[in-house]
N, C-alpha and C positions, 0 to 999 in steps of 0.2 A: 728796322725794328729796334725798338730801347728798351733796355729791360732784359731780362730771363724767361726764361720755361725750360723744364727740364734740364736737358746737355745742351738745348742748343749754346746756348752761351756762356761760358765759364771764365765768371770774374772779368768781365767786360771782353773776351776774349771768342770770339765766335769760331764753330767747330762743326765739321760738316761740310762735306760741297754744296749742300743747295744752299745753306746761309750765307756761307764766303761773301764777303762783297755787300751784303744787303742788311751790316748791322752797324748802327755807331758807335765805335770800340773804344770810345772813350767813357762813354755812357755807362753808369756804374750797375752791376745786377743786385740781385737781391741779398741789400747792407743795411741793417736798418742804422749804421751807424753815417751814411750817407745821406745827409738832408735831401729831400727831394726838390727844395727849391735852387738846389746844386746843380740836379740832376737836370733841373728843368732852366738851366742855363747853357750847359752843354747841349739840348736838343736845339735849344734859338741858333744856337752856332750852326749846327747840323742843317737845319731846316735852312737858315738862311742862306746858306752854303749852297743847297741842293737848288733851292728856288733860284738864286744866282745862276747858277748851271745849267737850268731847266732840266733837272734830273730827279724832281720830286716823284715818287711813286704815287702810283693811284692809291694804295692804303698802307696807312704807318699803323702797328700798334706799340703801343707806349706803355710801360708800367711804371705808375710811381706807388711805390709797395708802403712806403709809411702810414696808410690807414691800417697796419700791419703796428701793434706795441713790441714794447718787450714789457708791458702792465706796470706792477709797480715796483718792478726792480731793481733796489738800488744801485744806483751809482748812472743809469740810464734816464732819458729825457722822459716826462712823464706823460701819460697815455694824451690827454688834452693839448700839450708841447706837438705830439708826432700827429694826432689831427690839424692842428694850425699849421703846420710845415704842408702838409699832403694838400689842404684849402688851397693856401699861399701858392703854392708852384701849381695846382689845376688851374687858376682864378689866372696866373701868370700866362701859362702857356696857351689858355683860350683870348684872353687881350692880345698876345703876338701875333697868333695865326687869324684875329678877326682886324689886323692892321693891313696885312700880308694883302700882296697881289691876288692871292689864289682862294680866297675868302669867300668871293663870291661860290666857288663850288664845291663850297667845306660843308662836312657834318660831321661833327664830334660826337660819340657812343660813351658814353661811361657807366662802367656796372662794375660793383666790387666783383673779388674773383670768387670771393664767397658767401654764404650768407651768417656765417659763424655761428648759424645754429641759433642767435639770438632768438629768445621770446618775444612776440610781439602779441598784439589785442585780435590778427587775425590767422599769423603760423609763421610757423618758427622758422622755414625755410625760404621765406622769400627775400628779397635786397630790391633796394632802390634802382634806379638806371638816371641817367642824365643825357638830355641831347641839350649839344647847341649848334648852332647853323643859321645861314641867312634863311635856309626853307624850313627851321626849325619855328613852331611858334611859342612864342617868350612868352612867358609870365604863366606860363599854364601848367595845370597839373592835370595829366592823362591817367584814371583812373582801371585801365582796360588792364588786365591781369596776360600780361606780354612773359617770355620765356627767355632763358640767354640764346635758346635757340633761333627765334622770335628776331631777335638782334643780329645774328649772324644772318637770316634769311634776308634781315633790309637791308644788309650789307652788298649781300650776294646781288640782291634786283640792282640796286645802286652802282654795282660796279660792272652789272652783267654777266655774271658768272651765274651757272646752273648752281644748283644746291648739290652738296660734298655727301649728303646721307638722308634717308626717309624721316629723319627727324625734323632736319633744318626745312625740307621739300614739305611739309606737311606745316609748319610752324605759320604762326598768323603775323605777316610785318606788322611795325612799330607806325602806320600810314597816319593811326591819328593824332601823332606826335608831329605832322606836318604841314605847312601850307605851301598852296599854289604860287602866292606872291610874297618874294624873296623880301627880308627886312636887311639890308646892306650895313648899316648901322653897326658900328665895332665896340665889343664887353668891354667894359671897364670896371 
């Protein structure tokens, strides 16, 4: 896991028995003073480490928190600055892992952690999602109004785990953000 939530991880520092062992503690938590394209250089370390190893886990989650400002505060990087860092290191770390051996059996989920409440033309609490993957299909926009729980359920089929609560067990996967035949081809 890279990144934070909650306790688990304090100041790149992981805390807990069940985490021990299953975080990259180099890997900076939530700093916004920490570029993400930093952050997203220590994970290529990480990843390529583990793939070396053959110790890749079946699922990494990742936070890179700078679509996170500190707005227009002075003396801090401006909102548009900590968007092009947050691009730069996603745009980065999906080019690495679609060069990577283990590519073909990749699927990248990305969904902010919030929806910040922003106003939109159809409600104020929804947020974008992003897949990429070989059985992802490219250039498309999936119009089906999917859930974060929605996302955790494809997770779950994907990885073969039952569903964790009535929500996730109940949630409609993310199926038509998918194809049968795999595009091999690596982001750039």
């Amino acid at each position: 896991s890279y990144g934070s939530y909650g306790e688990l991880v304090d100041k790149g520092k992981a805390s807990g028995p069940a985490i021990q062992g299953h975080v990259c503690e180099p890997y900076a938590g939530f700093d916004l003073h920490v570029k993400d394209v930093d952050r997203e250089k220590v994970w290529e370390q990480d990843f390529d480490r583990l793939v070396a190893a053959g110790h890749l886990p079946d699922l990494s989650i990742i936070r890179l928190p700078n679509d996170h400002t500190f707005g227009a505060r002075k003396g801090e990087f401006s909102p548009l600055s900590y968007a092009a860092d947050n691009d730069l290191a996603l745009g980065r770390l999906i080019e690495h892992l679609s060069k990577s051996p283990v590519w073909k059996e990749s699927v990248v989920m990305v969904v902010e952690d919030d929806a910040q409440n922003g106003p939109d033309h159809v409600d104020a609490h929804r947020s974008t999602a992003y897949l990429m993957g070989p059985y992802v299909r490219r250039h498309a926009v999936v119009h089906t109004a999917y859930t974060t729980s929605g996302m955790l359920r494809t997770l779950e089929l994907i990885l073969g785990l039952p569903p964790m609560s009535q929500y996730d067990a109940a949630a409609v996967p993310l199926w038509a953000c998918f194809t049968p035949k795999p595009n091999l081809a690596p982001y750039t």
